[in-house]
C-alpha positions in Angstrom: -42.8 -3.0 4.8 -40.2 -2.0 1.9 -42.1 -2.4 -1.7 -39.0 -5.1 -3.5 -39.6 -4.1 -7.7 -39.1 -6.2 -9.9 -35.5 -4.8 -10.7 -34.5 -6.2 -7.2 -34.4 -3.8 -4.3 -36.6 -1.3 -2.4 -34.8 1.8 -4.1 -34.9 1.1 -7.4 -37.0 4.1 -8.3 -35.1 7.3 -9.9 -35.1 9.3 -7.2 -34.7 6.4 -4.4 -33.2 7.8 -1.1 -30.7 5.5 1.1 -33.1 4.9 3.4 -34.5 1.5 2.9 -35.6 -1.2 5.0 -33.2 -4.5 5.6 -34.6 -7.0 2.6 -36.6 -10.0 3.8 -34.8 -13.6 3.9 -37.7 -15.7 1.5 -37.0 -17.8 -1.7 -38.7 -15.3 -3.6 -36.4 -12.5 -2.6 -33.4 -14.6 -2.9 -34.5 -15.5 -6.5 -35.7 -12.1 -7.6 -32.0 -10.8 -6.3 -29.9 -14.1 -7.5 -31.9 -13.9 -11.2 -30.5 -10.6 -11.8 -27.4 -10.9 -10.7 -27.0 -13.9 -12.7 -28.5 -11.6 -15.5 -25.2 -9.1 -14.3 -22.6 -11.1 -13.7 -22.9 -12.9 -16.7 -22.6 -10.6 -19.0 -19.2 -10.4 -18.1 -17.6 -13.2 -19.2 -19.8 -12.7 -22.3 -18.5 -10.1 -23.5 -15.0 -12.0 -22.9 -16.0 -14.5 -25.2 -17.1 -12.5 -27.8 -13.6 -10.3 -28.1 -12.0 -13.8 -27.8 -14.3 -15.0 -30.5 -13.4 -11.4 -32.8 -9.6 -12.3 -31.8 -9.9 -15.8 -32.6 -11.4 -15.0 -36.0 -7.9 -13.0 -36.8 -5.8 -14.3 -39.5 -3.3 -15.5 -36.4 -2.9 -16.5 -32.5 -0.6 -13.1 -31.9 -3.4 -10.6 -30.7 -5.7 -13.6 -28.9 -2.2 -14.1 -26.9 -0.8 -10.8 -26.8 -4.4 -10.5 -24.8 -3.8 -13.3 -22.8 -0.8 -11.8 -21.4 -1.7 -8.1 -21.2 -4.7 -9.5 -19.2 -2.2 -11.1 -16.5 -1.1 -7.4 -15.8 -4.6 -6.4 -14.9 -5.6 -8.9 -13.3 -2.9 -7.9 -10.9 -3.1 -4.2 -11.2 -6.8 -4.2 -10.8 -8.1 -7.1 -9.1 -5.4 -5.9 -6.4 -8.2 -3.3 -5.6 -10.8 -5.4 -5.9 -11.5 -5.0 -2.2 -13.4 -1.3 -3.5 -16.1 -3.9 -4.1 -16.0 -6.5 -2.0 -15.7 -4.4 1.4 -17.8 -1.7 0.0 -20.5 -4.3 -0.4 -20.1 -6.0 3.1 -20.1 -2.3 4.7 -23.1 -1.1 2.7 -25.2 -4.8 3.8 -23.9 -3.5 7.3 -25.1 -0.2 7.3 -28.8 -1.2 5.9 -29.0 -4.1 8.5 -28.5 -1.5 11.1 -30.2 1.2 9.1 -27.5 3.7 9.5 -29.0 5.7 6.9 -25.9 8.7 6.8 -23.3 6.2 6.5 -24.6 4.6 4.0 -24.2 7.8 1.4 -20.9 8.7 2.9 -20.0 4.9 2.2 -21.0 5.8 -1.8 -18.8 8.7 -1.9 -15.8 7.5 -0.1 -15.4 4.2 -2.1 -16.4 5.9 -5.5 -14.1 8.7 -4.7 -11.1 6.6 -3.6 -11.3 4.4 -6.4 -11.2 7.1 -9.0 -8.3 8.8 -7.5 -6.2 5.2 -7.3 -7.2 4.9 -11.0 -5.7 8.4 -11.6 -2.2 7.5 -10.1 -2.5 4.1 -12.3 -2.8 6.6 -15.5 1.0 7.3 -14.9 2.1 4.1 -16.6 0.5 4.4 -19.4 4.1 6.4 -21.3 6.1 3.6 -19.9 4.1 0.1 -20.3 6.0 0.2 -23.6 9.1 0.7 -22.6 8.4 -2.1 -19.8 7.2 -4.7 -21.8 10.3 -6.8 -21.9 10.2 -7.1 -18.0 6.8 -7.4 -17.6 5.6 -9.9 -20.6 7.0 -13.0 -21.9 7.3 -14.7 -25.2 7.4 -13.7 -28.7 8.1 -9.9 -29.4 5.4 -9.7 -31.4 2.8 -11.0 -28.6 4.7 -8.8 -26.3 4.1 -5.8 -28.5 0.2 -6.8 -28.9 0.4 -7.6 -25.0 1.6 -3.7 -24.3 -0.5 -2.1 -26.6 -3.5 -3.9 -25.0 -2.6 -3.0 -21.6 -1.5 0.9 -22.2 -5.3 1.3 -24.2 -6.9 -0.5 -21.2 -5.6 1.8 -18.3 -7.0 5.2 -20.2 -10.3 3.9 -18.6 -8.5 3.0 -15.0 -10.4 6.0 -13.2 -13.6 4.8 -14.3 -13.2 0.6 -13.8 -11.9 1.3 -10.5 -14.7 3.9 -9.3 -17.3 0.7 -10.6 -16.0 -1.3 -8.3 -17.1 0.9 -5.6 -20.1 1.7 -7.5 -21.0 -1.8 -7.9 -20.2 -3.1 -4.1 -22.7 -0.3 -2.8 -25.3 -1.3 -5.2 -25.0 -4.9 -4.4 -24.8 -4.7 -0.5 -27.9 -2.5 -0.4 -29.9 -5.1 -2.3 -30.2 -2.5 -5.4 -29.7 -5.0 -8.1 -31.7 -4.0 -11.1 -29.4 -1.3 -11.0 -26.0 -3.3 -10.9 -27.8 -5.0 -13.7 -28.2 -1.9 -15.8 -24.2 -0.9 -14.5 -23.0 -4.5 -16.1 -24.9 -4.6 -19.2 -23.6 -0.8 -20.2 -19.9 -2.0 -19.6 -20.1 -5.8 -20.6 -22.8 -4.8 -24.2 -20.9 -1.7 -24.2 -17.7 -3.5 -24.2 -18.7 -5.9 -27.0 -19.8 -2.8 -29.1 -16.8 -1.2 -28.7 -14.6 -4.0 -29.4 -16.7 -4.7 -32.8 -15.5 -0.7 -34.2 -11.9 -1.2 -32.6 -11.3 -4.9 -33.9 -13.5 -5.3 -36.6 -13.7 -2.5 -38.4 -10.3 -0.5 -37.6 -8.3 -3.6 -37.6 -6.7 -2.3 -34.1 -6.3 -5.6 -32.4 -5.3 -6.4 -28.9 -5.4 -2.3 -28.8 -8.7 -2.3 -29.7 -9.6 -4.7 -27.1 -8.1 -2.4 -24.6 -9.6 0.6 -26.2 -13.0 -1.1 -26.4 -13.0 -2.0 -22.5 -12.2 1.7 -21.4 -14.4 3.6 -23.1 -17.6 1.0 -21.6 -15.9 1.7 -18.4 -16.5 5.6 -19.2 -19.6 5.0 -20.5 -20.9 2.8 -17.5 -20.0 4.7 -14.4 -20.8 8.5 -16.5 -24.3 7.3 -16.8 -25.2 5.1 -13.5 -23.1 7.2 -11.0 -25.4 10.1 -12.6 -28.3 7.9 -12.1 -27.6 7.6 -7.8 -27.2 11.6 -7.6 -31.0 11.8 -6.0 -29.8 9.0 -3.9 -26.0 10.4 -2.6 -28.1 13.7 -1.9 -27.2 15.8 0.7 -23.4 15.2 -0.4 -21.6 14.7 3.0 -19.1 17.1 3.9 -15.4 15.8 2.9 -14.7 15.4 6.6 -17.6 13.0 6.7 -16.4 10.9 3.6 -13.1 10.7 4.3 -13.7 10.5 8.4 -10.8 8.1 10.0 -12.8 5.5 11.5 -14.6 4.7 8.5 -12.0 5.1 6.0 -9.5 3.1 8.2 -12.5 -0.1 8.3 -12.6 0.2 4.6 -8.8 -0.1 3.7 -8.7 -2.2 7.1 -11.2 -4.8 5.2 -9.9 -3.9 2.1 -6.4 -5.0 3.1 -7.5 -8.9 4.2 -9.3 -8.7 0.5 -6.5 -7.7 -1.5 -4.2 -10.3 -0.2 -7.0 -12.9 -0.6 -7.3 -12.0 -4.4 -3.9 -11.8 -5.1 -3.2 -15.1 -4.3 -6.3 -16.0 -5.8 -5.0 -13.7 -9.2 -1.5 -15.5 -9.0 -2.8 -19.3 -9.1 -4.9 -18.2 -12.3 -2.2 -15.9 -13.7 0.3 -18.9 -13.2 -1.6 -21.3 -14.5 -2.0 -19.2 -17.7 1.6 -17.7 -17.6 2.9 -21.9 -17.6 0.9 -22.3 -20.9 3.5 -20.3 -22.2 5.8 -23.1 -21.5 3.8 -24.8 -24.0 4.4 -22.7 -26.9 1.7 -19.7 -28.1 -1.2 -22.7 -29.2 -1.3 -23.7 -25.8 -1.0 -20.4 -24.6 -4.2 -19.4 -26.6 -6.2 -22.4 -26.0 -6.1 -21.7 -22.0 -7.4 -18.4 -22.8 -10.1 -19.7 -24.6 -10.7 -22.4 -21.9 -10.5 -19.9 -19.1 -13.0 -17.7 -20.9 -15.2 -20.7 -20.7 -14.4 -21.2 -17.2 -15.2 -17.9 -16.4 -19.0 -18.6 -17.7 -18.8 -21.0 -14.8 -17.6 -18.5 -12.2 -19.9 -15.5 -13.2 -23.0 -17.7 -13.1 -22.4 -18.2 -9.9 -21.2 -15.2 -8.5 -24.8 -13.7 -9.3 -25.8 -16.1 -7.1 -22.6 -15.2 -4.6 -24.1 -12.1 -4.6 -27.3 -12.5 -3.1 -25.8 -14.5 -0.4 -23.4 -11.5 0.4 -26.6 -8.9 0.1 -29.3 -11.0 2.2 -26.5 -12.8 4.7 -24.6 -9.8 5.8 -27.5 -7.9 5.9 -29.1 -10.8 8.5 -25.7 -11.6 10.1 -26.0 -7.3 11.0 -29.5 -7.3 12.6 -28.5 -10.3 14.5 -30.7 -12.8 12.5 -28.0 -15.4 11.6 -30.5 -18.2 11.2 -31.7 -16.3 8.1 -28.5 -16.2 7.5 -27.4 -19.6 7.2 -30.4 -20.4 5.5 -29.8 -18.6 2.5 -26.1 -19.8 2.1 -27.8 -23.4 1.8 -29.9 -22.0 -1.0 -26.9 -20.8 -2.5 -24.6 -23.8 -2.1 -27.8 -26.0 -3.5 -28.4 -23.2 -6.3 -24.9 -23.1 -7.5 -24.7 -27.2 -7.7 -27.3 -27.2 -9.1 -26.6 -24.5 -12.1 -22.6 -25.8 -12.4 -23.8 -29.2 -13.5 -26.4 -27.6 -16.0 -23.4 -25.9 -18.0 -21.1 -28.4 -17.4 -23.4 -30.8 -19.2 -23.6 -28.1 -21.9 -20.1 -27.4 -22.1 -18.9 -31.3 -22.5 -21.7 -32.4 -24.6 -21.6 -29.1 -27.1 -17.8 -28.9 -26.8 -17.1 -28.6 -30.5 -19.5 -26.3 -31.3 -18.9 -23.7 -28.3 -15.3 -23.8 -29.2 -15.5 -23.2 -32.6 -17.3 -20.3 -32.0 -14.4 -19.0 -29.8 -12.0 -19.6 -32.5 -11.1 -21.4 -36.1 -7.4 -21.8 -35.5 -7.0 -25.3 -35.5 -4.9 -26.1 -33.1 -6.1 -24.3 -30.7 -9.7 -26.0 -30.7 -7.8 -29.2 -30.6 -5.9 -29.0 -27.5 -9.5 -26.9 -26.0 -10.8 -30.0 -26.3 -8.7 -32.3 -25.2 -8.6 -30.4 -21.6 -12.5 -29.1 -21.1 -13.5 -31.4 -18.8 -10.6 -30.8 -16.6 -11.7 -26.9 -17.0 -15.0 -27.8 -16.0 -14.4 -30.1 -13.0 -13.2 -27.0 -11.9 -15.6 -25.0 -12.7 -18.2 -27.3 -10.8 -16.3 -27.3 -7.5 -14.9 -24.1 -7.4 -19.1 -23.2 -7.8 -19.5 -23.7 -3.9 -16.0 -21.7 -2.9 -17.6 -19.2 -4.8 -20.3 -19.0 -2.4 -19.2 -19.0 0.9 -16.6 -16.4 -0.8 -19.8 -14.7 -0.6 -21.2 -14.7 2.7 -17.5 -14.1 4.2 -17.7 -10.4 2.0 -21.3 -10.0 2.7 -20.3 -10.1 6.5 -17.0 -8.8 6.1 -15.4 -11.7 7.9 -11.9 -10.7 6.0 -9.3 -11.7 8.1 -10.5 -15.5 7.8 -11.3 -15.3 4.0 -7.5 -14.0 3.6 -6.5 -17.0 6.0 -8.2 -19.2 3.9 -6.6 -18.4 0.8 -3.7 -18.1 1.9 -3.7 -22.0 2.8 -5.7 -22.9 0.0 -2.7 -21.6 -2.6 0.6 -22.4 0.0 -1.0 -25.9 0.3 -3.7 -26.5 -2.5 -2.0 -25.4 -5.3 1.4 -24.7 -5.3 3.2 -28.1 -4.5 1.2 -29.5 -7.7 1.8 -27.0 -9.8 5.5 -26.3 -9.3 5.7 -30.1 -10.1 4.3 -29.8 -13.1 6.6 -26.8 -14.3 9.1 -28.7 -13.4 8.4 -31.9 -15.1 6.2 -30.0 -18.0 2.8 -31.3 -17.4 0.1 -29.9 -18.5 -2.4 -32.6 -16.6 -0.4 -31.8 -13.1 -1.4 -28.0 -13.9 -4.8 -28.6 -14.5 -4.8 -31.2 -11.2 -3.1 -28.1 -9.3 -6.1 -25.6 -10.3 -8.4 -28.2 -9.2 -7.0 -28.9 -5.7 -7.1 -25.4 -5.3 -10.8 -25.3 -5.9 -11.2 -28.6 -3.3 -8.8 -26.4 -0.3 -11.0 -23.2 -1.2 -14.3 -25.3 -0.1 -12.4 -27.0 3.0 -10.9 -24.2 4.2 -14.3 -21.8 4.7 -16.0 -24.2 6.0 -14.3 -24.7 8.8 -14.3 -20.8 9.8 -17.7 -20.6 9.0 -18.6 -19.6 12.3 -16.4 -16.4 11.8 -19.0 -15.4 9.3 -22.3 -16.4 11.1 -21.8 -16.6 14.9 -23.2 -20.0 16.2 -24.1 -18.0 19.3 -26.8 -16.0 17.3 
């Protein structure tokens, strides 16, 4: 029987090998592994409200929304290969449910390797993102300027974001989370550190934003990729990392996944982009009220991420009992924690957003639209986690069929109404349809995920 630390996993010792046992469906696992990646994910969006709060704080809106926009562009750009993470981690919960030790480190390299290579090639638009900016931002020149500067500091740490992803997936899917935890915390604390020299203290604004996000990147993968060495040990020959089959399952996966979280990236990019519609106060308050939002969704995900661990590792050794069993502690888990914050975020609504920001307006219309953000928040929570067990088994091709009905007819009929008549209540009722089809949609392929024949 594996010995699970208290940092979350059966390899969480320095010189852990690959060769661990699958992890045991029981509550106590499935806290110990939820707990820190609650811990994980949510340092994420707080280190997004604390450069929102250090933007805020500016003397005006231009950097919080030259921000805003620059982070439409990577939300694109780098969510596109967001599949390094959620296909490496369905793979890796694979490969330990079947215990195929050699793929396992072969899986490490190959998604580590491709995504630092992909983030080289993205290092080529760094000279022109300036020149670009009139195409590729809208509004004020001014928030455009702040908007490039933001996004041309943020790609110097592309390599290194994209190789996390990989990095991250492969800790997660073999059920190493103490380690994922110490992977978040040096790029989300690292982040906020940065950000303090590069907005505080130089002044740099949305450039230091950018600036402070690359160099955690850096920092993070530098110092946990070094940490798996003993692990990745024997390195596999190149053939074996880059062998056909493999490498054809991950882009294979990986190609389902992107198309899944692009249209999941353009009905939150949309959403914010309209706010420009709205003038640069509305445009900031979204940003402030999807910062908030995105408490919500990385609360959850930690829980999401258990799922994916313990479920596609069950789902592989043909226990899918287990395997719907921990999906119902997650649905009940994520209720359960969505209502806690959302009780929070209505009832402490002043104070939360004034630490986000002192511009006036800005608070004002925050406040006049939270609870629509969080009746999101609270049912997007269970999306969330079948989101989860569809990566953890890497049931792709019906998660991309999923969102691709959820947006074509969830969200976009209410929000192109709302464009066109300039309502900022039918946008906010589009996002939350969209969270409603989400829901509906995986649950009736759930059986793609878990086979009712096991």
């Amino acid at each position: 029987m594996a010995n699970y630390s208290l940092m979350g996993g059966s390899n969480e010792h320095p010189n852990a090998s690959v060769d661990a046992a699958p992890m045991p469906v029981t509550p106590k696992v499935f806290a110990r592994l939820s707990a820190l990646n609650v811990l994980s994910t949510i340092t994420v969006p707080l280190a997004g409200l604390v450069d929102t709060a250090m933007l805020g704080h500016l003397p005006t809106e231009v950097s919080l929304a030259g921000v805003a926009l620059g982070a439409i562009f990577f939300d694109y750009v780098f969510w596109s290969f967001g599949f390094l993470r959620m296909a490496t981690t369905g793979l890796a919960a694979g490969a330990v449910g079947r215990e195929e030790h050699d793929q396992l480190r072969a899986l490490l390299w190959r998604g580590t390797s491709i995504g630092f290579l992909i983030g080289v090639a993205l290092l080529c638009f760094v000279p022109i993102i300036g020149l670009l900016a009139p195409l590729l931002f809208e509004g004020m020149p001014e928030v455009r300027a702040e908007a490039a500067g933001y996004v041309q500091a943020r790609l110097v740490g592309a390599p290194a974001s994209l190789a996390n992803f990989a990095l991250a997936g492969w800790l997660i899917g073999t059920g190493r989370s103490g380690r994922a935890l110490v992977l978040a915390l040096l790029q989300n604390l690292g982040n906020i550190a940065f950000n303090i020299v590069f907005i505080v203290v130089l002044n740099y604004g949305a450039t230091g934003a950018g600036l402070g996000t690359a160099c955690a990147q850096w920092l993070s993968v530098l110092l946990v990729g070094g940490s798996l060495i003993p692990a990745a040990t024997p390195r596999p020959m190149v053939g074996q990392i880059f062998e056909r089959t493999a490498t054809r399952a991950l882009f294979q996966i990986g190609g389902d996944l992107t198309i899944r979280t692009i249209c999941l990236v353009t009905a939150f990019s949309a959403f914010t982009a309209a706010g420009s519609l709205f003038g640069a106060t509305m445009l900031a308050a979204q940003a402030v009220l999807l910062r908030i939002l995105g408490l919500f969704s990385y609360a959850v995900d930690g829980l999401a991420y258990a799922v994916e661990t313990l479920a596609g590792q069950a789902v592989a050794r043909g226990e899918t009992d287990d395997a719907r069993r921990v999906v119902r502690w997650g649905i009940l888990s994520a209720v359960l924690i969505s209502t806690l914050l959302g009780g929070a975020a209505l009832g402490w609504s002043g104070p939360l957003l004034s630490l986000l920001t002192d511009i006036e307006p800005v608070v004002a219309l925050a406040t006049r639209w939270i609870p629509a953000c969080v009746a999101c928040a609270m049912v997007g929570s269970i999306a969330y986690i079948l989101d989860g067990l569809f990566i953890g088994t890497s049931a792709s091709a019906e998660l991309r069929a999923a969102m691709l009905w959820s947006i074509s007819l969830g969200f976009l009929p209410c929000f192109s109404l709302g464009v066109v008549i300039s309502s900022m209540g039918l946008l906010w009722c589009s996002l939350l349809i969209f969270m409603v089809a989400r829901v509906i949609t995986l649950l009736q392929r759930r059986s793609a995920a878990i086979p009712t024949g096991g």
